[in-house]
C-alpha positions as CSV (number, residue, x, y, z in Angstrom):
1,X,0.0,0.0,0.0
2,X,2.8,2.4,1.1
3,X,5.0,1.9,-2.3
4,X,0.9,2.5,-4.2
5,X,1.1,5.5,-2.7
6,X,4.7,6.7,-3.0
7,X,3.9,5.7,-6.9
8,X,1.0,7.8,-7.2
9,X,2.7,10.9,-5.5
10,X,5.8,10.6,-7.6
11,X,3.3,10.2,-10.9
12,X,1.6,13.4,-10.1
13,X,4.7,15.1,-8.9
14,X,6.0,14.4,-12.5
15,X,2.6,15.4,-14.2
16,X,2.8,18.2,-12.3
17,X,6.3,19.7,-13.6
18,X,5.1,18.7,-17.1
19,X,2.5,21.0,-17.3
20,X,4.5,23.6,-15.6
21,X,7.2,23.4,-18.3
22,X,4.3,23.5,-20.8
23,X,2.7,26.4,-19.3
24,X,6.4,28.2,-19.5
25,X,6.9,27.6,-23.1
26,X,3.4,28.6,-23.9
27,X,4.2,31.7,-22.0
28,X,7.5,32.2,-23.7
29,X,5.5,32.5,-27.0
30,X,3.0,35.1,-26.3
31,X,6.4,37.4,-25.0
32,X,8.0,36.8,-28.5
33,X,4.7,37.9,-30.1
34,X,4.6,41.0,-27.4
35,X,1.4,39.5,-26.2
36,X,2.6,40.3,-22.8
37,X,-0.9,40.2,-21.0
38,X,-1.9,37.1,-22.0
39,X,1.8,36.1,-21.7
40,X,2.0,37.6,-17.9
41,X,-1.4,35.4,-17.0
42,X,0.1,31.9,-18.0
43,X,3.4,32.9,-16.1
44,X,1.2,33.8,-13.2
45,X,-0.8,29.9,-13.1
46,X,2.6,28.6,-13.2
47,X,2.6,26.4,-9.8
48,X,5.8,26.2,-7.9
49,X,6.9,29.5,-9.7
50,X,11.1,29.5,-10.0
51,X,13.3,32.9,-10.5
52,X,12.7,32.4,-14.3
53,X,9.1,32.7,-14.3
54,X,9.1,35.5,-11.6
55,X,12.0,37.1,-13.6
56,X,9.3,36.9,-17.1
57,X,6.4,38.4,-15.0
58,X,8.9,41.1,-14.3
59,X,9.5,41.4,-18.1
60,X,6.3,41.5,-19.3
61,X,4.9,44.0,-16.0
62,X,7.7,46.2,-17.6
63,X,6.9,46.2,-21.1
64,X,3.6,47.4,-20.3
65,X,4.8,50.5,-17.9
66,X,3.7,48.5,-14.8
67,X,7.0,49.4,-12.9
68,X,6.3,48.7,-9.0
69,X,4.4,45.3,-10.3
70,X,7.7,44.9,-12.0
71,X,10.1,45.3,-9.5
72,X,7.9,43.2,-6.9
73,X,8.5,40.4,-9.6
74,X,12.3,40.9,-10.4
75,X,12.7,41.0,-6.3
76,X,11.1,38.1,-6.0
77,X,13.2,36.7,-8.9
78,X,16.3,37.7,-6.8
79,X,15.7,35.3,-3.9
80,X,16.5,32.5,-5.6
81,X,18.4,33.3,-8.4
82,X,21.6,31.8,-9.3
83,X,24.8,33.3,-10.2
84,X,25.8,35.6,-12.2
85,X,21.6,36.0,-12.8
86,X,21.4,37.3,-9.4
87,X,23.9,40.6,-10.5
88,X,21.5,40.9,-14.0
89,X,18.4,40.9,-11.8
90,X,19.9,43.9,-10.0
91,X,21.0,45.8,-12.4
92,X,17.1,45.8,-13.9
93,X,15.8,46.9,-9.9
94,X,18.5,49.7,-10.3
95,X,17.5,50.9,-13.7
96,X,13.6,50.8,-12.3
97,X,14.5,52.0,-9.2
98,X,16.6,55.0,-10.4
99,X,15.3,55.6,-13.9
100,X,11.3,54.6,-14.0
101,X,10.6,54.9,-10.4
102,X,13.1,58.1,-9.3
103,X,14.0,56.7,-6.2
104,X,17.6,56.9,-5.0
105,X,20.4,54.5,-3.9
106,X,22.3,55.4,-0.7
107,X,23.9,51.8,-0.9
108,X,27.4,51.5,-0.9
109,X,29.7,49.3,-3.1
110,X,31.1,47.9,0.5
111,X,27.0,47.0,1.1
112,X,26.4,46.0,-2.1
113,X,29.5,43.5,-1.7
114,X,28.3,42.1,0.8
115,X,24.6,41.6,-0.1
116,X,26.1,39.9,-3.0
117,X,28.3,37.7,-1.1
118,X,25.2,36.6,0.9
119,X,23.4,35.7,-1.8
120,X,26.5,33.7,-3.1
121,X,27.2,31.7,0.6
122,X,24.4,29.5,2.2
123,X,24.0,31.0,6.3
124,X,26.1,27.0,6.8
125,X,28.8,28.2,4.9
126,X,29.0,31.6,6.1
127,X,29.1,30.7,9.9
128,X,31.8,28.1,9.4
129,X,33.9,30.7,7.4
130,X,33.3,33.4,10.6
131,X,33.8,30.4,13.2
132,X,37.2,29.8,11.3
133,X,38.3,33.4,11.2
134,X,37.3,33.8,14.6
135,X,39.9,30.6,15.7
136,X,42.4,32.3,13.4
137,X,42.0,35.9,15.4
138,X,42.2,34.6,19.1
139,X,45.1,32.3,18.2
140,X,46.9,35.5,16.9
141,X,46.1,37.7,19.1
142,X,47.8,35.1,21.2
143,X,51.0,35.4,19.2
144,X,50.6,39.2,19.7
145,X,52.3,38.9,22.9
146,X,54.9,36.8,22.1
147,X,55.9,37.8,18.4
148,X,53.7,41.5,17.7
149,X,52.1,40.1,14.2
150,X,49.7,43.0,14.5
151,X,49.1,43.3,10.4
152,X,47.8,39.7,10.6
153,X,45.5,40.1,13.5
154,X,43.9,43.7,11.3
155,X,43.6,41.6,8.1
156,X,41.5,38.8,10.2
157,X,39.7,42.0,11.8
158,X,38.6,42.9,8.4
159,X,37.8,39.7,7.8
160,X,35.3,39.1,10.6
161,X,33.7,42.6,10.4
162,X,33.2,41.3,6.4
163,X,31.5,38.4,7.5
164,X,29.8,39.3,10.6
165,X,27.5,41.5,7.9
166,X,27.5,38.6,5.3
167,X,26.1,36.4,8.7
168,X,23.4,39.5,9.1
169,X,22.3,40.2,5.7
170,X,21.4,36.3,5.2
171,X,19.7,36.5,9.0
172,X,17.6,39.9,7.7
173,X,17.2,37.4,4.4
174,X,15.2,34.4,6.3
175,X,13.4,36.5,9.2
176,X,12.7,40.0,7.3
177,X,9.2,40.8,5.7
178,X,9.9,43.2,2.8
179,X,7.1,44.6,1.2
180,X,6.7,47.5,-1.8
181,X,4.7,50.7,-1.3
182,X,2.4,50.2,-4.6
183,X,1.6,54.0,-4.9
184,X,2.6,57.4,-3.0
185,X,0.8,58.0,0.2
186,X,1.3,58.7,3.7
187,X,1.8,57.1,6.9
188,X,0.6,57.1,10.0
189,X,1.1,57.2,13.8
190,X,-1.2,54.3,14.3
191,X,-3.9,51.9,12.3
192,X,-6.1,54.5,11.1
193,X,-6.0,57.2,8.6
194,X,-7.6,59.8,11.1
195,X,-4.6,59.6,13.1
196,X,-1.5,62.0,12.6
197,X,0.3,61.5,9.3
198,X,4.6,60.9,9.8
199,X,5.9,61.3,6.7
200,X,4.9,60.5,2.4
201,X,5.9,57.4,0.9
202,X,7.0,57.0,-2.8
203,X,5.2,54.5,-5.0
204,X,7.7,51.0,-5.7
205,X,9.5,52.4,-2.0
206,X,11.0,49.3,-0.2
207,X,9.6,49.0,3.4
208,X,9.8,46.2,6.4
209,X,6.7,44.8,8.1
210,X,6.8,44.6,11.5
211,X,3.6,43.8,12.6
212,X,-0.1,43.5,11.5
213,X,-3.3,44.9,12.9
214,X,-6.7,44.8,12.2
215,X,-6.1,45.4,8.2
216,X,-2.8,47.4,8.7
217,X,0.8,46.9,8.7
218,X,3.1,48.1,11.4
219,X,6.1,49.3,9.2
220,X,9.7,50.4,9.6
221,X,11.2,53.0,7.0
222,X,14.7,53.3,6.7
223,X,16.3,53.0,10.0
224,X,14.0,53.6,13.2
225,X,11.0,55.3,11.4
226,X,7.8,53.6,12.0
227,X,4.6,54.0,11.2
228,X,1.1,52.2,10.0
229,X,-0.4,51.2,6.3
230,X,-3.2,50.0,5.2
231,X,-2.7,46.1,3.8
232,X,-3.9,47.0,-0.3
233,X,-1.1,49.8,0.2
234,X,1.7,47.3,0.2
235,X,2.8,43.9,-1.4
236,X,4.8,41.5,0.2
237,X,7.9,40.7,-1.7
């Protein structure tokens, strides 16, 4: 009865990525003939959807001037793409971002290092590396005393402050909600729009949910700002 079973569910598991891989190509076709509506909809019933398809939906959102829907789909796209696809998928969020969307990039090429380094190294990986530099600093800071190797002991520094935010960025990766403000609006103090407005927020903006409430998010903006918005004034990414 148990290897019936384990037949059927491996039979439908297979039926199941061969329609998928139908749907794709079917969906492939209506973007070579610019259909990208009908073309966005068969991406969209695409079960089990991969960084490909979420990458497409971001293609054809773009070729018909739907920019935040866009850059919700070529975020999405980023979680799991591979390498180098991951570095093409951010160059399209900056060219939305910057040129479609006007919003501005206060990143760093030290923080976008490292966000790509994180995407790179599984969390395993990355804590063994930081476990191993770690080893490597105490056991010279030993030697400090005994033979002064202080250039050493600032190169494994570096090293550990390097991975230390590799070791955060994947934590923010697996515990953050990310959402995108879907048009401009304001804020708000608490879960109600009669209650006193903090600050404006720009349509495709990236924002962290913190909490929910009664049909509003509890949000953080940048670093420390918090506020409330309504849930149809956000999509989680």
């Amino acid at each position: 009865m148990k290897k019936r079973s384990l037949f059927f569910c491996l039979f439908f598991s297979f039926l199941g990525a061969h329609n998928n891989q139908e749907l794709f190509l079917k969906a492939n076709q209506l973007y070579d003939q610019k259909d990208y509506k009908k073309a966005f909809l068969v991406y969209e019933s695409i079960k089990n959807k991969g960084s490909a398809v979420w990458y497409n939906m971001g293609h054809c959102c773009y070729m018909q001037e739907e920019f935040v829907k866009a850059l919700l789909f070529y975020k999405r796209a980023a979680k799991s793409a591979s390498m180098p696809f991951y570095a093409e998928i951010q160059e399209q969020i900056k060219k939305i971002e910057s040129e479609k969307l006007g919003l501005l990039h206060e990143q760093s090429w030290i923080s976008d290092f490292v966000r790509m380094t994180a995407h790179r190294l599984s969390l395993f990986i990355s804590q063994l590396i930081f476990l191993l530099i770690w080893f490597l600093f105490c056991f010279f800071i030993a030697k400090i005393i005994i033979g002064r190797r202080y250039f050493i002991v600032s190169i494994l520094l570096l090293a550990l402050v390097c991975i230390g935010g590799i070791l955060k960025s994947k934590y923010l990766e697996h515990t953050t909600r990310y959402a995108l403000v879907m048009q401009d609006g304001s804020f708000f103090v608490g879960p109600s729009d009669k209650l006193a407005v903090i600050g404006n927020l720009k349509r495709g903006q990236e924002v962290i949910i913190k909490a929910e409430k009664e049909g509003w998010y509890k949000i953080e903006v940048g670093q420390n700002t918090f506020g409330w918005l309504p849930h149809d004034a956000v999509i989680e990414i």
